[in-house]
Backbone as numpy.savetxt, mean C-alpha at the origin, in Angstrom:
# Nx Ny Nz CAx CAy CAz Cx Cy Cz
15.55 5.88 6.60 14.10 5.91 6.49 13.57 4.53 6.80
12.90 4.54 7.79 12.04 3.35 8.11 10.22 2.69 8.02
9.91 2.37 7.06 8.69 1.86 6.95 8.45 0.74 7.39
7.22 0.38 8.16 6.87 -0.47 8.78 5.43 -1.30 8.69
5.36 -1.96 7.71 4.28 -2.39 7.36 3.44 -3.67 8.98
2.07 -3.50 8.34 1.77 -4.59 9.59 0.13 -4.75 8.63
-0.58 -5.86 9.32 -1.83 -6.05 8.86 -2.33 -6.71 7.85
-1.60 -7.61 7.45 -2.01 -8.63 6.21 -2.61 -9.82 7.13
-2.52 -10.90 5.95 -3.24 -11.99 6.54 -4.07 -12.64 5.94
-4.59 -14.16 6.31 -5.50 -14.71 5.69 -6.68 -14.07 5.67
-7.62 -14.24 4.51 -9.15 -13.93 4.58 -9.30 -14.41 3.57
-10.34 -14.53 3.10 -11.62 -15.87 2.61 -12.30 -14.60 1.40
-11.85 -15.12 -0.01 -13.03 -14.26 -1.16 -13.89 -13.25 -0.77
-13.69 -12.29 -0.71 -14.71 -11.29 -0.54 -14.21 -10.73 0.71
-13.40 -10.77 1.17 -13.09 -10.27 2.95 -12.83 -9.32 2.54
-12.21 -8.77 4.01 -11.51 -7.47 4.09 -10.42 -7.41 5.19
-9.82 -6.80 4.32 -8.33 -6.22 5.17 -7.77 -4.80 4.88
-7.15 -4.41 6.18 -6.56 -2.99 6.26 -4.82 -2.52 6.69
-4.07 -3.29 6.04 -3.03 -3.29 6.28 -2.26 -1.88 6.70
-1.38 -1.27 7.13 -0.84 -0.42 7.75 0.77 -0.27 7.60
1.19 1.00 7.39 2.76 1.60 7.09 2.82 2.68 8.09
3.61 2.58 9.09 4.19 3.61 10.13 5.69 4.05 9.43
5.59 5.42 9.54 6.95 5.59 9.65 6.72 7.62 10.12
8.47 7.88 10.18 8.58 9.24 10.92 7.67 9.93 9.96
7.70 11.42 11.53 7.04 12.71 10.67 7.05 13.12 9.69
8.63 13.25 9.43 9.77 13.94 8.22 9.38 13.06 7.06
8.88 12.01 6.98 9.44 10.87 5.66 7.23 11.38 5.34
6.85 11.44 6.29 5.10 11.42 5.37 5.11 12.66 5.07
5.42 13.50 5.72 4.78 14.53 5.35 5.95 15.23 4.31
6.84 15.11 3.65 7.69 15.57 2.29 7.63 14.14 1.31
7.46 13.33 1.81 7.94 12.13 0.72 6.55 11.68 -0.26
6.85 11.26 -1.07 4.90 10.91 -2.03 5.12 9.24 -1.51
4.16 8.61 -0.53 3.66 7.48 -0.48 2.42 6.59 -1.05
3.05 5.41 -1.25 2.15 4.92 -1.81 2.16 3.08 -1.68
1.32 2.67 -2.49 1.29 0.95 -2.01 1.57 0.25 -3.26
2.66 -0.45 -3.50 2.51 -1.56 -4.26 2.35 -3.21 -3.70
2.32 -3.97 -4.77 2.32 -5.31 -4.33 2.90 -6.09 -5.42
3.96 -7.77 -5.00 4.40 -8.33 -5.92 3.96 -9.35 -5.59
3.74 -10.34 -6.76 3.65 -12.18 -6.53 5.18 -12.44 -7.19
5.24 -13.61 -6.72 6.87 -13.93 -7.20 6.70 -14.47 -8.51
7.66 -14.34 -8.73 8.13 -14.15 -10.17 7.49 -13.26 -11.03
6.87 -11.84 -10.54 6.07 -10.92 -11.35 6.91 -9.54 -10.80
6.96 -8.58 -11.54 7.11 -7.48 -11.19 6.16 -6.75 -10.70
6.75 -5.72 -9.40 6.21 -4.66 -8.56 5.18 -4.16 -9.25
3.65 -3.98 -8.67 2.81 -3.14 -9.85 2.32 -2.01 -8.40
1.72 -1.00 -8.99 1.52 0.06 -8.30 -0.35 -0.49 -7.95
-0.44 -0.37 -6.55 -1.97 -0.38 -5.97 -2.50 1.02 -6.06
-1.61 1.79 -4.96 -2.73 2.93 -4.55 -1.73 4.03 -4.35
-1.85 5.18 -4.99 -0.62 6.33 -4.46 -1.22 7.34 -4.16
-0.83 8.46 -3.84 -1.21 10.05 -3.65 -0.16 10.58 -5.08
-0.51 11.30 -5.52 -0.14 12.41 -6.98 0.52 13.54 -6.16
1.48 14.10 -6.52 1.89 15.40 -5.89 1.18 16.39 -7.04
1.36 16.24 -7.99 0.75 17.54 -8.98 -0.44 18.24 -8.46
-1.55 16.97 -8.14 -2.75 17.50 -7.49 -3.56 17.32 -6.22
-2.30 16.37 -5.53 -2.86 16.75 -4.45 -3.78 14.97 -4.53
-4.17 14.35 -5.95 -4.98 13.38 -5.90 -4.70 11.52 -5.83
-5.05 10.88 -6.39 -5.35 9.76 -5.73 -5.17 8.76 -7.05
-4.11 7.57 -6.89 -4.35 6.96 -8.28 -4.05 5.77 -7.70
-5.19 4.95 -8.22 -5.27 3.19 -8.38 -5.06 2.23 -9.64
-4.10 1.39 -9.31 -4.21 0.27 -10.52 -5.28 -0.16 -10.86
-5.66 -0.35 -12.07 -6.83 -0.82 -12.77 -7.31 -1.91 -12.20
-6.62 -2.92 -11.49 -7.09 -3.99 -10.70 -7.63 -4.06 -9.66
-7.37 -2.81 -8.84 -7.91 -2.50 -7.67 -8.96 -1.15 -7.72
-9.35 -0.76 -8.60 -10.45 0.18 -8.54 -11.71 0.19 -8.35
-11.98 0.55 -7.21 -13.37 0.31 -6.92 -13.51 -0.47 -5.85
-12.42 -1.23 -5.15 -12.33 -2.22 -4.11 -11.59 -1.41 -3.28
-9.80 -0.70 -3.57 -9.09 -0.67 -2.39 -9.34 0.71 -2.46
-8.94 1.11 -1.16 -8.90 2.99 -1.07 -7.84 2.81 -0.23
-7.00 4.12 -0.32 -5.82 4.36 0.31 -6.02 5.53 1.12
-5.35 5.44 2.24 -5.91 6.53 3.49 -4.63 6.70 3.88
-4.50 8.37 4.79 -3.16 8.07 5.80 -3.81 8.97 7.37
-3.23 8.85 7.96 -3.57 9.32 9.14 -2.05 10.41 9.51
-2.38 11.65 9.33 -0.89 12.68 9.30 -0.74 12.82 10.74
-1.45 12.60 11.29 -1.07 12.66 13.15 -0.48 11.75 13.31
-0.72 10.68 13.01 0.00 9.24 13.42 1.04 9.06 12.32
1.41 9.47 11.24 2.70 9.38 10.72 2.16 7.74 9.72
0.69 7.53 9.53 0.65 6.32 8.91 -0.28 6.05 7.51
0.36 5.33 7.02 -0.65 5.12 5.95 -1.45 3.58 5.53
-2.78 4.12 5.50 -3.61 2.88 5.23 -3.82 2.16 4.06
-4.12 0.72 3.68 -4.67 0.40 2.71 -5.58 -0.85 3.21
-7.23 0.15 2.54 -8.30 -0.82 2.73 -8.22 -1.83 1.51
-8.38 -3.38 2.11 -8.62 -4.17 0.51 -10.53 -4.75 0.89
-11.23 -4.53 -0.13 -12.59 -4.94 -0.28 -12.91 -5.87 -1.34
-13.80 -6.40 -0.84 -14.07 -7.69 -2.04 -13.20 -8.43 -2.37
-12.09 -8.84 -1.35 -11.06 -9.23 -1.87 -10.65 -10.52 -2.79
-9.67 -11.00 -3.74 -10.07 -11.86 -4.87 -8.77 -13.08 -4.43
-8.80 -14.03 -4.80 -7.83 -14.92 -4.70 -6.71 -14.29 -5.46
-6.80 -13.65 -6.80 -6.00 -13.07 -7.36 -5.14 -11.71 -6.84
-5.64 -11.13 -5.82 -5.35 -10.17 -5.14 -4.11 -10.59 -4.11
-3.89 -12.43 -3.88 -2.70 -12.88 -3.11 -1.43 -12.01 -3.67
-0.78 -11.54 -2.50 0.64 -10.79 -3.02 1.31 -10.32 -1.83
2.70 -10.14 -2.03 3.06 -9.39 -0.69 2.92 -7.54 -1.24
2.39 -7.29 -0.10 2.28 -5.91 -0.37 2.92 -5.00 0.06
3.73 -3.68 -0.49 4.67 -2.65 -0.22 4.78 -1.59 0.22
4.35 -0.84 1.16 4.62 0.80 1.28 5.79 1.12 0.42
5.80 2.16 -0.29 6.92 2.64 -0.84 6.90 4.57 -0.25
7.85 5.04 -0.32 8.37 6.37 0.12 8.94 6.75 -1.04
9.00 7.76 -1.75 9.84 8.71 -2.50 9.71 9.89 -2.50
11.12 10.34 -2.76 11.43 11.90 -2.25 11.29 13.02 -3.57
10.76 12.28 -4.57 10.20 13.37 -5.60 11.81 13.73 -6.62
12.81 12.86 -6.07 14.18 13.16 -6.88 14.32 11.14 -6.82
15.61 10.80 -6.52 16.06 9.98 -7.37 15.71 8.79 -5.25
15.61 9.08 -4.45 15.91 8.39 -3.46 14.02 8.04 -3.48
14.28 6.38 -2.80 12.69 6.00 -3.29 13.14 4.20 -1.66
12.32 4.63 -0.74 12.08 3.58 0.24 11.17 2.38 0.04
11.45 1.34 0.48 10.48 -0.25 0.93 10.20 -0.64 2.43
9.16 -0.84 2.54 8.87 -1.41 4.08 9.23 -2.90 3.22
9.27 -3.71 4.47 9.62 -5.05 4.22 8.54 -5.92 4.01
7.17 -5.17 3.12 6.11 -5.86 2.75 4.95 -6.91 4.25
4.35 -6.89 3.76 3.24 -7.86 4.44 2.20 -8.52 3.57
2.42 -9.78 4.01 1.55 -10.51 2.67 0.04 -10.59 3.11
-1.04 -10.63 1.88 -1.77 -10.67 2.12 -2.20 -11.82 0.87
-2.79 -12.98 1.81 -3.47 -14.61 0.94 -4.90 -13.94 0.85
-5.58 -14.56 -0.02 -6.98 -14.67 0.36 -7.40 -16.07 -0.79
-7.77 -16.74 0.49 -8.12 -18.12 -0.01 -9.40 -18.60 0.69
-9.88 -19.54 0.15 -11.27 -19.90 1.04 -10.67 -21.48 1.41
């Protein structure tokens, strides 16, 4: 399974960025994707996922109301908008893949600074 993150980058308090996870047909459309992000020396926290139970949509308390998570099922990709973005929001960020049992994928992150 291959995830492929792209789209981080500098931006300045309040910007915006839309970072991006490609990967195959087979892995989006059975697997539950979603976005985390780490700063070093902190553990993985969850941004933005899709729910299989309902079908719905769950954000970390830190990012609510700023990021939304999108995928595009034709293109095999998934989005994450960041808004208003905060200095505190610096982190490398994760696509993750899991198969709803014990097997669970990483793209190799893309960092995203935001500094002025």
């Amino acid at each position: 399974v291959q995830l492929v993150e792209s789209g981080g980058g500098l931006v300045q308090p309040g910007g915006f960025l839309r970072p991006s996870c490609a990967t195959s047909g087979s892995v989006f459309s059975g697997y539950a994707m979603s976005w985390y992000r780490q700063a070093p020396g902190k553990e993985r926290e969850l941004v933005a996922g899709f729910r299989r139970a309902d079908g719905g949509i769950e954000y970390g308390d830190a990012v609510k109301g700023r990021f939304t998570i999108d995928r595009d099922d034709a293109q095999n990709t998934l989005y994450l908008e960041l808004n208003l973005l905060k200095p505190s929001d610096t982190d490398v960020y994760y696509c993750r893949a899991w198969d709803y049992g014990q097997l669970v994928y990483w793209g190799q992150g893309t960092q995203v600074t935001v500094s002025s």
